[in-house]
KERO-930267 format. One line per field, with one value per residue: x, y, z of N, C-alpha, C, O in turn; residue number from 1. Coordinates in pm, whole numbers. Example, Ala and Ser with C-alpha at 12.3 -4.5 7.8 and 13.67 -1.06 7.14 Angstrom:
2
npx = [1319,1285]
npy = [-569,-225]
npz = [780,708]
capx = [1230,1367]
capy = [-450,-106]
capz = [780,714]
cpx = [1320,1290]
cpy = [-330,3]
cpz = [780,787]
opx = [1424,1341]
opy = [-332,114]
opz = [846,804]
num = [1,2]
end
This chain:
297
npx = [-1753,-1978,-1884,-1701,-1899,-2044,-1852,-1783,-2015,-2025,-1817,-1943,-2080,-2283,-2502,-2774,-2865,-3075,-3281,-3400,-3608,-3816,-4144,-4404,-4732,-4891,-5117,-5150,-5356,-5368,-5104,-4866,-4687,-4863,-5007,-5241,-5583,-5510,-5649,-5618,-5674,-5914,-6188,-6231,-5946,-5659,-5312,-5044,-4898,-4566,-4533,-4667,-4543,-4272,-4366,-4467,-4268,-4095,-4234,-4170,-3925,-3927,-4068,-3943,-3846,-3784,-3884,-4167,-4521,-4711,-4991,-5237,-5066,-4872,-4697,-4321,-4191,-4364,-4369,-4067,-4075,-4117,-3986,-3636,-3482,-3177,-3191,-3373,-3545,-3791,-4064,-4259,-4604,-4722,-4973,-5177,-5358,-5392,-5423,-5156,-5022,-4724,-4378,-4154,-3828,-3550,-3245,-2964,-3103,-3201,-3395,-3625,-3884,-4210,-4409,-4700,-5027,-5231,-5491,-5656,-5767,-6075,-6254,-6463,-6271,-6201,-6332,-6456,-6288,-6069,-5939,-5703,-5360,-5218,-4869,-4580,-4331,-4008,-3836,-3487,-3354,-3092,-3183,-3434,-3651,-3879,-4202,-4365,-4675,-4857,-5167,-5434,-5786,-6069,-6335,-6579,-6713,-6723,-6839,-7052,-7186,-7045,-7138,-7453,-7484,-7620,-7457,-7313,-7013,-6961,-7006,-6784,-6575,-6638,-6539,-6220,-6151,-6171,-5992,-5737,-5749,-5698,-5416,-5310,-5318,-5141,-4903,-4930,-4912,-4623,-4530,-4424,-4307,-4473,-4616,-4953,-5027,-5171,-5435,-5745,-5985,-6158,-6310,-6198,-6350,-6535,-6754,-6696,-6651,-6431,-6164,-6165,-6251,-6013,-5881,-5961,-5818,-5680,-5462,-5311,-5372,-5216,-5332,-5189,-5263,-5532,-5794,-5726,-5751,-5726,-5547,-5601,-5619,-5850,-5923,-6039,-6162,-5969,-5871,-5639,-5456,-5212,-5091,-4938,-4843,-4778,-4476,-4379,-4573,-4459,-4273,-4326,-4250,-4335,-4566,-4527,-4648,-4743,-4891,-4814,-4870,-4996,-4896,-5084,-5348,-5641,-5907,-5822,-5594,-5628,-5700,-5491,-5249,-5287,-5555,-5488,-5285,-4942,-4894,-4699,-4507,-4228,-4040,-3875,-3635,-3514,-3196,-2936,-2610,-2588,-2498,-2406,-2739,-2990,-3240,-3293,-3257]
npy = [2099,2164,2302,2140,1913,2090,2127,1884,1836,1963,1884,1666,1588,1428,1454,1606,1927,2209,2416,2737,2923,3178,3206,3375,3509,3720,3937,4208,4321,4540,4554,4679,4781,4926,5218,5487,5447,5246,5019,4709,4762,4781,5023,5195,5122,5245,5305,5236,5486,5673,5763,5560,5315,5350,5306,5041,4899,4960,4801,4585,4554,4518,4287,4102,3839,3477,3355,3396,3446,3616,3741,3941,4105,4200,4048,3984,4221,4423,4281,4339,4634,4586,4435,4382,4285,4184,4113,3914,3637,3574,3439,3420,3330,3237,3293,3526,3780,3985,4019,3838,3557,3465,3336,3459,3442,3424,3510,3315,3082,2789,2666,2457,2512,2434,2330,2582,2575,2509,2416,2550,2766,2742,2787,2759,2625,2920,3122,3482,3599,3487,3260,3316,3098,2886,2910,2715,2541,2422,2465,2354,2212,2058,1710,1791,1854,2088,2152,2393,2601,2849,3014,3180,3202,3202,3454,3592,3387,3349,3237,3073,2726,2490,2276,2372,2660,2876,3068,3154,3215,3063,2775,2802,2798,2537,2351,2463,2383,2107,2069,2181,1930,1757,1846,1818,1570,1400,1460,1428,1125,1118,1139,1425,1664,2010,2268,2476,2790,3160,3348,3218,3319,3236,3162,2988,2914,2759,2519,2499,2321,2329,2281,2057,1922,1939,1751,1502,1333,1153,1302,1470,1827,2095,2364,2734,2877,2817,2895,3139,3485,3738,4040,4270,4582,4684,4359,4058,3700,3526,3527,3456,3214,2975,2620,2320,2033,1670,1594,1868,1948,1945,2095,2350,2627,2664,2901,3063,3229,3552,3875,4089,4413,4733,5056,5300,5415,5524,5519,5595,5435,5156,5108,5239,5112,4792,4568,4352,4191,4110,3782,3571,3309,3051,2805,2526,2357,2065,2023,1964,2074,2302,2474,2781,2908,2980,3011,2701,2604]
npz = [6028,5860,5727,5537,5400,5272,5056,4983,4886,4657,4507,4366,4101,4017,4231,4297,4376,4538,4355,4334,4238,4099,3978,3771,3698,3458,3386,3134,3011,2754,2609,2408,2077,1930,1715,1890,1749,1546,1342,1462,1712,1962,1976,2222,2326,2466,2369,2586,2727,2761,3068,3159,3082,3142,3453,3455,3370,3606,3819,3659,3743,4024,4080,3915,3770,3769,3588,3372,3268,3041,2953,2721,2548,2308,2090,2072,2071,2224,2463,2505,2634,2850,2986,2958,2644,2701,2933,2984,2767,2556,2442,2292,2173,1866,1719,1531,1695,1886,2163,2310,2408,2656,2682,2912,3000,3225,3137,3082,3158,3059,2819,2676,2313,2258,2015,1968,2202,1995,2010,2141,2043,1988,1817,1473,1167,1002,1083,1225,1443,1634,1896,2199,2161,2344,2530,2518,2677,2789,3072,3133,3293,3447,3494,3630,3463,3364,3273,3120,3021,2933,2930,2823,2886,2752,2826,3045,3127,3453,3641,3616,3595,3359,3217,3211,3133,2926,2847,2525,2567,2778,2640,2499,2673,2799,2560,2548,2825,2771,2610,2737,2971,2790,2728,3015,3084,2889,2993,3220,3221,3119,3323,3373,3539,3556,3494,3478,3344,3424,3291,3367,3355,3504,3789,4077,4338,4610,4481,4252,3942,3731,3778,3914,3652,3481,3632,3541,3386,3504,3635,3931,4044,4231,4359,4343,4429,4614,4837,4913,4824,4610,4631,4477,4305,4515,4596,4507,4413,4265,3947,3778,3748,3893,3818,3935,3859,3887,3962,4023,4234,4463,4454,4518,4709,5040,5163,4982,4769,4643,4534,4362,4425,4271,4364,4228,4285,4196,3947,3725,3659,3662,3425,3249,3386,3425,3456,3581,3832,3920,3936,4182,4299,4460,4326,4462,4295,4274,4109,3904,3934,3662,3370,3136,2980,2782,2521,2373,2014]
capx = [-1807,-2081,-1813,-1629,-1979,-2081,-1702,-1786,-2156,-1998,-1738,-1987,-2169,-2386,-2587,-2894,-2880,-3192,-3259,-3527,-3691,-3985,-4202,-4513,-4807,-4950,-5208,-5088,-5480,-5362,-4989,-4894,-4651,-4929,-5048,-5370,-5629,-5444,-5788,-5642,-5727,-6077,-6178,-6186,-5820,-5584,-5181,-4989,-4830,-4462,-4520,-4744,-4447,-4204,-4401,-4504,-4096,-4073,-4303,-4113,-3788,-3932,-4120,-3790,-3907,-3673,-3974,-4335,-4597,-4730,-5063,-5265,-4928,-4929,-4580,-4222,-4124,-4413,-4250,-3982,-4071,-4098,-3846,-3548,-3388,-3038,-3166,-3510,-3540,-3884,-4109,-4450,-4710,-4728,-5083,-5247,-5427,-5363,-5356,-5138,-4970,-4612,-4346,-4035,-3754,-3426,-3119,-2869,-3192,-3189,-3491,-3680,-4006,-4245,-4540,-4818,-5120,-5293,-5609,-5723,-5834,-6152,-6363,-6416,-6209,-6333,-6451,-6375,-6224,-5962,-5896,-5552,-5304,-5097,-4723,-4563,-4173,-3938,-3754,-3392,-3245,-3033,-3220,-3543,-3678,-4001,-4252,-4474,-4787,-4892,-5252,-5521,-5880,-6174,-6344,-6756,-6761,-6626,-6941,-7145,-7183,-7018,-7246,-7561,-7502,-7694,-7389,-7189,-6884,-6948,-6961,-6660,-6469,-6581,-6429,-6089,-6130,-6127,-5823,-5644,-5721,-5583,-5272,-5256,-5332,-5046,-4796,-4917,-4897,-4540,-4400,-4382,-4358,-4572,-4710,-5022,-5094,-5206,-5591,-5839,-6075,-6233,-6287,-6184,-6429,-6648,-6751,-6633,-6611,-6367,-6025,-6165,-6235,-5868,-5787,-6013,-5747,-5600,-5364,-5351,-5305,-5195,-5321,-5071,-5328,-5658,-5828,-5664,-5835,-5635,-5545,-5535,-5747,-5895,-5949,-6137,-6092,-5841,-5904,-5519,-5404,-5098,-5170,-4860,-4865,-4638,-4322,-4364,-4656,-4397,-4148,-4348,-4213,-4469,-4616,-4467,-4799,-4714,-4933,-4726,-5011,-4997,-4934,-5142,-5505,-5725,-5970,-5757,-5465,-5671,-5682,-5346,-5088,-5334,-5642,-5423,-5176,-4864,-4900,-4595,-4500,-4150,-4048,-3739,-3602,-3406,-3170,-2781,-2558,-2558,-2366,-2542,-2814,-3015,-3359,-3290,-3340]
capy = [1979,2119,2309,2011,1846,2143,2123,1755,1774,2076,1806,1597,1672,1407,1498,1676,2066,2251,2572,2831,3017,3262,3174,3441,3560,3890,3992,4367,4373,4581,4655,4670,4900,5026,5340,5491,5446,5085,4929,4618,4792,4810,5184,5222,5142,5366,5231,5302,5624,5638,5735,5428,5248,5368,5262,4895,4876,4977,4708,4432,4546,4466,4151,4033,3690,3421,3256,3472,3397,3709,3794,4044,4142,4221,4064,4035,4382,4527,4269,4389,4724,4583,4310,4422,4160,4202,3994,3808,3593,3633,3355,3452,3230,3282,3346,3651,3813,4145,3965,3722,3481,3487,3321,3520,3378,3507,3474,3182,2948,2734,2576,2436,2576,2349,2428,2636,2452,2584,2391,2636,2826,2613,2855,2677,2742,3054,3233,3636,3623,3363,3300,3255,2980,2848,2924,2609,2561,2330,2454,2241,2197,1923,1629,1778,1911,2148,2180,2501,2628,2953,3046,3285,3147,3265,3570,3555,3275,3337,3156,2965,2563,2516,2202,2396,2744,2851,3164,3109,3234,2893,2638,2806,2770,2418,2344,2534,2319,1963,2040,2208,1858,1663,1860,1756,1427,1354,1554,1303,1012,1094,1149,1502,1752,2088,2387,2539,2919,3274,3402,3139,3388,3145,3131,2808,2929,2662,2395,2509,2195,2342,2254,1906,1847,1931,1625,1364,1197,1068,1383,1514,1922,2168,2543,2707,3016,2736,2907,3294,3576,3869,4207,4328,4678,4647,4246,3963,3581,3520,3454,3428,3077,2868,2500,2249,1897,1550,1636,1968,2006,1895,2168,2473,2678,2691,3085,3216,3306,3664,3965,4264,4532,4880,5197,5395,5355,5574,5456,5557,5364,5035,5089,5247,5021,4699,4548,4253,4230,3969,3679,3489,3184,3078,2657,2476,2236,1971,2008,1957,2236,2376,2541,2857,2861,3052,2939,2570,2612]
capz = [5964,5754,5556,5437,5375,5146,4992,4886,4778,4550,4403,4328,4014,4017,4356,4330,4467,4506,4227,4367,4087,4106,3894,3788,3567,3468,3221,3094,2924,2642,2600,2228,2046,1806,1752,1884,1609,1478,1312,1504,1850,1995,1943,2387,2376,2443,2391,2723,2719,2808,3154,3227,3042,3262,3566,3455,3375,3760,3855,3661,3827,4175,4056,3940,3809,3685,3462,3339,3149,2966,2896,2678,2495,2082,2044,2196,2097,2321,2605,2543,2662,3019,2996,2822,2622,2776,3091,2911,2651,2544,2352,2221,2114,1711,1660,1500,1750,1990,2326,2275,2555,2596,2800,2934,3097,3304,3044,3166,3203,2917,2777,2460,2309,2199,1956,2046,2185,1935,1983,2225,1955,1948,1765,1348,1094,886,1199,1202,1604,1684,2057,2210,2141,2462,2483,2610,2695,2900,3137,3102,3454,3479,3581,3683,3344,3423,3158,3132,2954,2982,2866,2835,2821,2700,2927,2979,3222,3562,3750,3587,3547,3228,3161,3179,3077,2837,2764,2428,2657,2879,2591,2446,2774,2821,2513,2584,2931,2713,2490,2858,2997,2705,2740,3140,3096,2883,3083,3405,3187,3078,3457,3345,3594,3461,3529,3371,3476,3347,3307,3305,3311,3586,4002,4144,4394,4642,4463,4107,3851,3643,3836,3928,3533,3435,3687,3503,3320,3598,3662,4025,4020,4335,4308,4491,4525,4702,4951,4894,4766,4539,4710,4340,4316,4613,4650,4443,4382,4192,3821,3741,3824,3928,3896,3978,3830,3863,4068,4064,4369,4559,4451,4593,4894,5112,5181,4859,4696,4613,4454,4380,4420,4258,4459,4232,4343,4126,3917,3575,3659,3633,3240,3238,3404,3404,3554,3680,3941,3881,4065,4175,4385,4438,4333,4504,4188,4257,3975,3909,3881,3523,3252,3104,2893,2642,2443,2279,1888]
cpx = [-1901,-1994,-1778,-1776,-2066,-1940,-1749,-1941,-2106,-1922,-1773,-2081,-2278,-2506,-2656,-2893,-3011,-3133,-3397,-3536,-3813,-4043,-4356,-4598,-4855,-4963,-5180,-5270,-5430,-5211,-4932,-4760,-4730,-4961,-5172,-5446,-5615,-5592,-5726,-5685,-5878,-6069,-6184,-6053,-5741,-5446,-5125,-4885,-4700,-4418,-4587,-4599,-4330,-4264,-4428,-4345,-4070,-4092,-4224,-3957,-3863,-3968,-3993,-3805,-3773,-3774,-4125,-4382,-4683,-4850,-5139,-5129,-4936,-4749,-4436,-4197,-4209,-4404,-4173,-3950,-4085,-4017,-3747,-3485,-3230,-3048,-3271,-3489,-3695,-3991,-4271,-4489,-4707,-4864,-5143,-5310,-5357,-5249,-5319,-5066,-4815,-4521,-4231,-3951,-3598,-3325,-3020,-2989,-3223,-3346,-3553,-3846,-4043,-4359,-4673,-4911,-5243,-5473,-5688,-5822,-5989,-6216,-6328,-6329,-6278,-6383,-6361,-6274,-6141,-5923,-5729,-5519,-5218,-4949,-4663,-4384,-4139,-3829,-3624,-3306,-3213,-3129,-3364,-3601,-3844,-4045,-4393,-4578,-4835,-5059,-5337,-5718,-6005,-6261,-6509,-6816,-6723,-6693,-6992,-7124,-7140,-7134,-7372,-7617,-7558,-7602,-7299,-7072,-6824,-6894,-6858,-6524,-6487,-6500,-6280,-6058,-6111,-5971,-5743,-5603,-5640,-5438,-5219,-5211,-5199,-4917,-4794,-4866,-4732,-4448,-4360,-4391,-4304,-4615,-4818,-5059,-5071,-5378,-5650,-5951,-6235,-6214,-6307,-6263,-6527,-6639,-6741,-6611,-6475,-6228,-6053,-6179,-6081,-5805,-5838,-5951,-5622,-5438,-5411,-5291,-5278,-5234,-5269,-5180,-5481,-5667,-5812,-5723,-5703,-5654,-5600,-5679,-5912,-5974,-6062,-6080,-6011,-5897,-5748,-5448,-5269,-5082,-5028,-4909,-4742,-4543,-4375,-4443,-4571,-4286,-4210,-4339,-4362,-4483,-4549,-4569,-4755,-4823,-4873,-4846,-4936,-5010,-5037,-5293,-5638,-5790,-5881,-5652,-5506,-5633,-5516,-5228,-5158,-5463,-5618,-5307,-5083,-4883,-4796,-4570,-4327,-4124,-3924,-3683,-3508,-3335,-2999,-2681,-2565,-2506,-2494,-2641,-2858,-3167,-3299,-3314,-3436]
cpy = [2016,2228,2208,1918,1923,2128,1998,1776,1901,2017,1695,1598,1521,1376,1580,1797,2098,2404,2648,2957,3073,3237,3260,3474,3664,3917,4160,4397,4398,4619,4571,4822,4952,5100,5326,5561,5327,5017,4798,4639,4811,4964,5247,5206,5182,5337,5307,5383,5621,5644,5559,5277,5213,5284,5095,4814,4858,4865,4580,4387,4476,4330,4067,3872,3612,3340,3397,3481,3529,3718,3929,4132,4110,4215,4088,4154,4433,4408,4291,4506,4717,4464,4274,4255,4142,4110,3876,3771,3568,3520,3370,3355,3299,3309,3495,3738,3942,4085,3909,3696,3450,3400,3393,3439,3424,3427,3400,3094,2936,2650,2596,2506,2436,2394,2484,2505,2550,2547,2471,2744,2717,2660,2727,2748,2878,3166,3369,3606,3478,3374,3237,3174,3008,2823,2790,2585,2440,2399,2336,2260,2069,1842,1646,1910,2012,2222,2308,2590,2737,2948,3183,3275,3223,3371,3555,3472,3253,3196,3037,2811,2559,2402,2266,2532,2751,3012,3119,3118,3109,2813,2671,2757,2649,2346,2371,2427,2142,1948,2074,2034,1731,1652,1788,1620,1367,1376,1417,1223,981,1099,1341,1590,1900,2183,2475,2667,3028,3285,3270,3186,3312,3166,3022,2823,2831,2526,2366,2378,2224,2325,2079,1847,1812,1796,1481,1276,1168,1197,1436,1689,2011,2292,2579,2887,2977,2847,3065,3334,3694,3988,4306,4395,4614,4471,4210,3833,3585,3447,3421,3303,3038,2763,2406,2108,1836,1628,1794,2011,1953,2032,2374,2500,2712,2862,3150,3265,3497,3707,4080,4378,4690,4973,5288,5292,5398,5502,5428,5477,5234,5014,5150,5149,4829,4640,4399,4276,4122,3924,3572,3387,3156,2931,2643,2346,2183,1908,1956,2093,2202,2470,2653,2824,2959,2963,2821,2585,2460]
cpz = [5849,5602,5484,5366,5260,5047,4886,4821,4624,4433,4373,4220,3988,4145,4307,4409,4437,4443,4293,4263,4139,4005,3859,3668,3582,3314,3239,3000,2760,2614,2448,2208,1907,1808,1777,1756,1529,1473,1390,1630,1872,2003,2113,2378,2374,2473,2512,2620,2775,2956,3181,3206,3103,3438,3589,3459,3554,3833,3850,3736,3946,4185,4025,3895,3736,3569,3481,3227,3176,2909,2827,2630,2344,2104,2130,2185,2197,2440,2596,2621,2821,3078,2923,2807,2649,2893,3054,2826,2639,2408,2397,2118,1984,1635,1627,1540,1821,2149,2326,2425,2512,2724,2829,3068,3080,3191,3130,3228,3078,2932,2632,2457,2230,2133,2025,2039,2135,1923,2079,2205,1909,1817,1551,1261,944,961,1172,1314,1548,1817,2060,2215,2299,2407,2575,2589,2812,2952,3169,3176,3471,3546,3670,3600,3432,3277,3183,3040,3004,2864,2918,2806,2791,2819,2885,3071,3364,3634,3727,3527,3414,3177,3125,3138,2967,2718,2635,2504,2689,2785,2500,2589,2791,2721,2539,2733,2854,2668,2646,2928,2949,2754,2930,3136,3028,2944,3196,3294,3141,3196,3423,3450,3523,3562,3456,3442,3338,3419,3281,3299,3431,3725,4039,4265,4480,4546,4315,4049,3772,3659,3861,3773,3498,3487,3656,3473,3385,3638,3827,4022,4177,4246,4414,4531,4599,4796,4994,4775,4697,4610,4567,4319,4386,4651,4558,4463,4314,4070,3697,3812,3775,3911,3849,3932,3842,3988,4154,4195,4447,4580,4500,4679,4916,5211,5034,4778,4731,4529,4479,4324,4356,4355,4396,4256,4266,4036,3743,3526,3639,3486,3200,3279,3356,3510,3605,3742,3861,4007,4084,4262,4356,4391,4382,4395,4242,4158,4016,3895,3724,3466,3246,3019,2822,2633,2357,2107,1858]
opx = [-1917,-2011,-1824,-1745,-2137,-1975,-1753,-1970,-2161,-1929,-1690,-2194,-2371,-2585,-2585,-2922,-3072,-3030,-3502,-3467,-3894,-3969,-4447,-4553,-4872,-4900,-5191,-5284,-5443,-5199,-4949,-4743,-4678,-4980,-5239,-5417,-5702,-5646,-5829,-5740,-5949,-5965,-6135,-6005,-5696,-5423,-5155,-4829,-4706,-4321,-4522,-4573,-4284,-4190,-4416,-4311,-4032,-4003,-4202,-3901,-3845,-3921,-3950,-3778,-3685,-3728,-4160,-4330,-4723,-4839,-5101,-5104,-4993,-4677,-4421,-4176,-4147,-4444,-4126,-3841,-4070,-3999,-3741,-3458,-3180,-2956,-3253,-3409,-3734,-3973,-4351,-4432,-4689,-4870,-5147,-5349,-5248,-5137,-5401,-5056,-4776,-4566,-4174,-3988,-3537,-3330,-3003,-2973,-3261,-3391,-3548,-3912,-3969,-4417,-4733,-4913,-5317,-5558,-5807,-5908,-5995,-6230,-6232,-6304,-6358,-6447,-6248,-6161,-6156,-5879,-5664,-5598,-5175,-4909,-4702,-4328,-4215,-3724,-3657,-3197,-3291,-3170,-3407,-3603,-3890,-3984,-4492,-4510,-4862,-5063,-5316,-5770,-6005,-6224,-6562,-6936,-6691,-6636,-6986,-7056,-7204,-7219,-7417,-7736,-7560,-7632,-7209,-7016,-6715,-6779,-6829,-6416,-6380,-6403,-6217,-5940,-6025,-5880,-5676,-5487,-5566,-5368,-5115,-5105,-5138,-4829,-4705,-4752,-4694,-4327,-4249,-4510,-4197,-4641,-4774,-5106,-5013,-5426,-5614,-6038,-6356,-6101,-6414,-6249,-6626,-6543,-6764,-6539,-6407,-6159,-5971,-6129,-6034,-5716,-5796,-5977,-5506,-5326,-5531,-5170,-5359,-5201,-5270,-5168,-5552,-5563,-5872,-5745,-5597,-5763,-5637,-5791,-6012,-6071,-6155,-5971,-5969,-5955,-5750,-5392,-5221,-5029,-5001,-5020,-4632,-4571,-4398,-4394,-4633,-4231,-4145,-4395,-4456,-4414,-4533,-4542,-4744,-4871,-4873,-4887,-4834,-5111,-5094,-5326,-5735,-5736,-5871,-5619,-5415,-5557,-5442,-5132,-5098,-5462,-5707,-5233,-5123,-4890,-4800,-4673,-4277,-4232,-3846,-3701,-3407,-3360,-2956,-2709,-2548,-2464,-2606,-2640,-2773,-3202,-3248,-3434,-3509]
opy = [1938,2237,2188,1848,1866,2116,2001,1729,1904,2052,1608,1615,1552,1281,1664,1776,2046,2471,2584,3055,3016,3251,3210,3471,3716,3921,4221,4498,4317,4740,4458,4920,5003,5127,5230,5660,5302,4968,4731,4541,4860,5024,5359,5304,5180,5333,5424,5365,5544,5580,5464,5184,5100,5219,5034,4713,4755,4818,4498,4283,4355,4255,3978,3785,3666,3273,3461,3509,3560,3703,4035,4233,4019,4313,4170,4214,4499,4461,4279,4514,4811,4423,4178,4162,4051,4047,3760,3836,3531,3542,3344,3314,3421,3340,3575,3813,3977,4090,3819,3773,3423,3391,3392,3397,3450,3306,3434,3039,3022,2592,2675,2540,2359,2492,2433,2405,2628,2611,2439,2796,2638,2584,2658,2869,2895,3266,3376,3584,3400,3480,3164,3096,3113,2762,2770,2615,2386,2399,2232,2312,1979,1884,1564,2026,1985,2298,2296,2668,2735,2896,3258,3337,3337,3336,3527,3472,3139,3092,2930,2787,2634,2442,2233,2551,2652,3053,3040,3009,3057,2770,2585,2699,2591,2281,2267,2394,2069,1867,1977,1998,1649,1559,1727,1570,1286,1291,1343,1258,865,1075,1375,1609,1928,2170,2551,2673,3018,3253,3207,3117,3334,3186,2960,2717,2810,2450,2259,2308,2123,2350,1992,1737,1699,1734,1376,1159,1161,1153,1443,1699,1961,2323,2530,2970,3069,2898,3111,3274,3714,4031,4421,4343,4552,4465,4286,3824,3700,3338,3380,3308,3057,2732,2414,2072,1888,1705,1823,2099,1891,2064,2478,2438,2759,2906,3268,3367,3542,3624,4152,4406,4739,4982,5363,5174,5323,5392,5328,5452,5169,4929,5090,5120,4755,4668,4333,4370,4059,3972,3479,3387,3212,2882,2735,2232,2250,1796,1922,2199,2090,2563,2650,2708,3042,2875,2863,2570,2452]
opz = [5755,5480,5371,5270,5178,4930,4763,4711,4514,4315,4350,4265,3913,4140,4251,4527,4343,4456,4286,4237,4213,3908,3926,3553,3692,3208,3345,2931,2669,2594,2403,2282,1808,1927,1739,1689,1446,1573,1392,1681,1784,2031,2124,2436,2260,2594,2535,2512,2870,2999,3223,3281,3120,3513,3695,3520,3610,3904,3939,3768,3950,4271,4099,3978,3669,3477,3580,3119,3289,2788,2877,2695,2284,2126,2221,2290,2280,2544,2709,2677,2899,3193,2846,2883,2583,2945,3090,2758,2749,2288,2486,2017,1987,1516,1721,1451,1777,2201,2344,2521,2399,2838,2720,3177,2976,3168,3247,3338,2998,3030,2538,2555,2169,2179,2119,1967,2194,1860,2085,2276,1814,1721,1518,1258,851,927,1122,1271,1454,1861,1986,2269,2348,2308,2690,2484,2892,2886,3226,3152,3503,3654,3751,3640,3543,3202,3255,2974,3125,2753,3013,2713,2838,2932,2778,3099,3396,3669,3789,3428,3340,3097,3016,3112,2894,2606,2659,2512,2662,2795,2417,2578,2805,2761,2553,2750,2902,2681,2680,2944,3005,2793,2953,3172,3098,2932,3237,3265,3126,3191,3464,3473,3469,3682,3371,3555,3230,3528,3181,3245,3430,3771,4039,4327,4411,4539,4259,4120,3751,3561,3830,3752,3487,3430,3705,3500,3345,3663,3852,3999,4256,4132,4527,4621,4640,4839,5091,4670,4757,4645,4589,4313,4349,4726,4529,4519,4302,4075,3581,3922,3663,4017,3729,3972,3825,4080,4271,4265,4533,4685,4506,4770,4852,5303,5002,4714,4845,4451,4579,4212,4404,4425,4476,4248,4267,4024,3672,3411,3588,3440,3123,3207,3278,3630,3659,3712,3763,4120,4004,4330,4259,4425,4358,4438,4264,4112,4126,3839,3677,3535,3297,2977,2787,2711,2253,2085,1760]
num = [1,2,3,4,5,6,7,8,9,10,11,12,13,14,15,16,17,18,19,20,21,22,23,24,25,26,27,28,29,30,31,32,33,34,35,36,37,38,39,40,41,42,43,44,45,46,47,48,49,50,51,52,53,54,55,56,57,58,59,60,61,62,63,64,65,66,67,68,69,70,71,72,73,74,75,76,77,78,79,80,81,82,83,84,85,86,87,88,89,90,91,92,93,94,95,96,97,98,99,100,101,102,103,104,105,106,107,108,109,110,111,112,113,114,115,116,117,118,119,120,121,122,123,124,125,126,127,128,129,130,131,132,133,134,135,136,137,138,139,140,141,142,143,144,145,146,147,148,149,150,151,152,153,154,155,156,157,158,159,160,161,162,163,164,165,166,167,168,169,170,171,172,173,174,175,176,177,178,179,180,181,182,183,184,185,186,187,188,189,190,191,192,193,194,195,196,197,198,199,200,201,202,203,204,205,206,207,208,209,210,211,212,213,214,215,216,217,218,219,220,221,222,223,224,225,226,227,228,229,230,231,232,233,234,235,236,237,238,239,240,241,242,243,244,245,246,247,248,249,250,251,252,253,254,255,256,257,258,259,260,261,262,263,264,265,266,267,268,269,270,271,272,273,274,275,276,277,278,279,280,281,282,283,284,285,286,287,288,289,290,291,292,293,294,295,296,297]
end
C-alpha cells in the first residue's frame, strides 16, 4: 500500500514533497588570494599557505553544505579555493573591502540574487574604513521560495547594552541592528519566509536586547542555536548566528544544530585554518519537485 501511495504522490506534480537542505555559516577570518605584504592586508596577516588550504578544502568536503554563507573572504576566486566551482555557484557581496560576505550554493539549486544590503555599511560617506555589505539571495524551490541574507556585523561589541555604551563599536552596531531590522520587517510583512545568519559579532546571551530588537517590527524570529554554547576551540557562546523567520521556523529539523570542530588543536592553527568553526543546521522545505537550476540572471 504505501508503494502505490508513493507511486501516485510522485505522479502528481502539484503535491508538496519535502526538500532537506543543510544550510551553514563560517567566517574563514582572512582567506584571500593575495600575496603576503598586499598593502590591502593588515601587516599581522599572513595569507593561508597551501597546506592550510588543503585542509580547510578537507573541512568543506565533510561539511558538505547545500547553501553557505561566507565570511571574511576577499572575493569568489579565494572561495573558490574551498568550494570548487564545478559543484558551487558562488555569489559575493560587491563591496570593496577584504572580508567580504558571500553566499555559496550547491549547483542544480536555482536561485535569484538580489542587491546587496548595502546599508549596513552605516559608517558616512567619505569615511577611510567601509564595513560589510549583506549578500542576500532567494532560494527558488517550487512553491516555497526561501529568502536569505548573509552578513557580517561590526566586531567591538559582544556584551554591552547597545543603548548605553559609551564604545564607538556599540553605536556602530546599533546602527547595523536598525537597517538588519528594516530588512526583517519587510520580509515578515511580505509572508516571506527568510533566513538571516553569519557573524553578528554578538551573544544572544541572558537577557541580551539585541535579538528581541530585530523582532520590533512585528517579525517573530527562531535561533536555531537558543540556549547552546559552541564547542569551537575549546567552547564559547556562539557569536555566529542562525535566525529563521515567517515559514521558515517551522522548516527546521529539530537537533540539527551542527559545529564541525577542527582536529588540529594548537594554538597556531586558530590563525591558520580559522578562528570560527562552520555552523550548520539542516531545513525540511516543503517544495515541488524541480527541474535543475543554476544562479537566476
Amino acid at each position: 500500500m504505501r508503494l502505490w501511495v508513493g507511486l501516485l504522490v510522485a505522479l502528481l506534480p502539484g503535491l508538496a514533497a519535502a526538500r532537506e537542505i543543510k544550510l551553514a555559516t563560517w567566517n574563514f577570518d582572512w582567506l584571500t588570494t593575495r600575496a603576503a605584504g598586499d598593502p590591502a592586508l593588515p601587516g599581522d596577516i599572513q595569507p593561508k599557505s597551501p597546506e592550510d588550504l588543503a585542509r580547510l578544502r578537507a573541512y568543506g568536503e565533510a561539511l558538505a553544505p547545500d547553501v553557505v554563507a561566507v565570511e571574511g573572504v576577499d572575493g569568489a576566486a579565494a572561495a573558490a579555493q574551498i568550494f570548487p566551482p564545478a559543484r558551487y555557484a558562488i555569489a559575493m557581496a560587491g563591496d570593496d573591502v577584504v572580508q567580504r560576505v558571500g553566499i555559496v550554493v550547491r549547483q542544480g539549486i536555482s536561485f535569484t540574487r538580489h542587491p546587496d544590503l548595502a546599508a549596513l555599511d552605516v559608517y558616512p560617506p567619505g569615511a577611510k574604513w567601509h564595513l560589510r555589505r549583506g549578500a542576500d539571495v532567494t532560494l527558488d524551490f517550487p512553491g516555497a521560495p526561501l529568502r536569505i541574507l548573509a552578513v557580517h556585523l561590526k566586531t567591538g561589541c559582544r556584551f554591552d547594552e547597545l543603548k548605553t555604551s559609551q564604545r564607538p563599536a556599540c553605536h556602530t552596531l546599533a546602527a547595523q541592528e536598525a537597517v538588519l531590522q528594516d530588512w526583517i520587517t519587510a520580509r515578515a510583512a511580505a509572508g516571506e519566509a527568510f533566513v538571516v545568519l553569519g557573524d553578528f559579532n554578538r551573544r544572544f546571551d541572558g537577557h541580551d536586547g539585541f535579538l528581541p530588537a530585530l523582532e520590533r517590527g512585528g517579525a517573530s524570529l527562531r535561533d536555531a542555536g537558543a540556549g547552546r554554547a559552541s564547542p569551537c576551540w575549546g567552547g564559547e557562546s556562539f557569536i555566529d548566528h542562525i535566525l529563521l523567520g515567517g515559514p521558515a521556523r517551522d522548516w527546521l529539523v529539530p537537533d540539527s544544530l551542527r559545529v564541525l570542530v577542527y582536529r588540529e588543536h594548537e594554538p597556531e592553527w586558530k590563525k591558520r585554518l580559522a578562528g570560527h568553526c562552520p555552523v550548520s543546521i539542516r531545513l525540511n522545505i516543503p517544495v515541488r519537485p524541480e527541474a535543475g537550476g543554476g544562479e537566476t540572471p
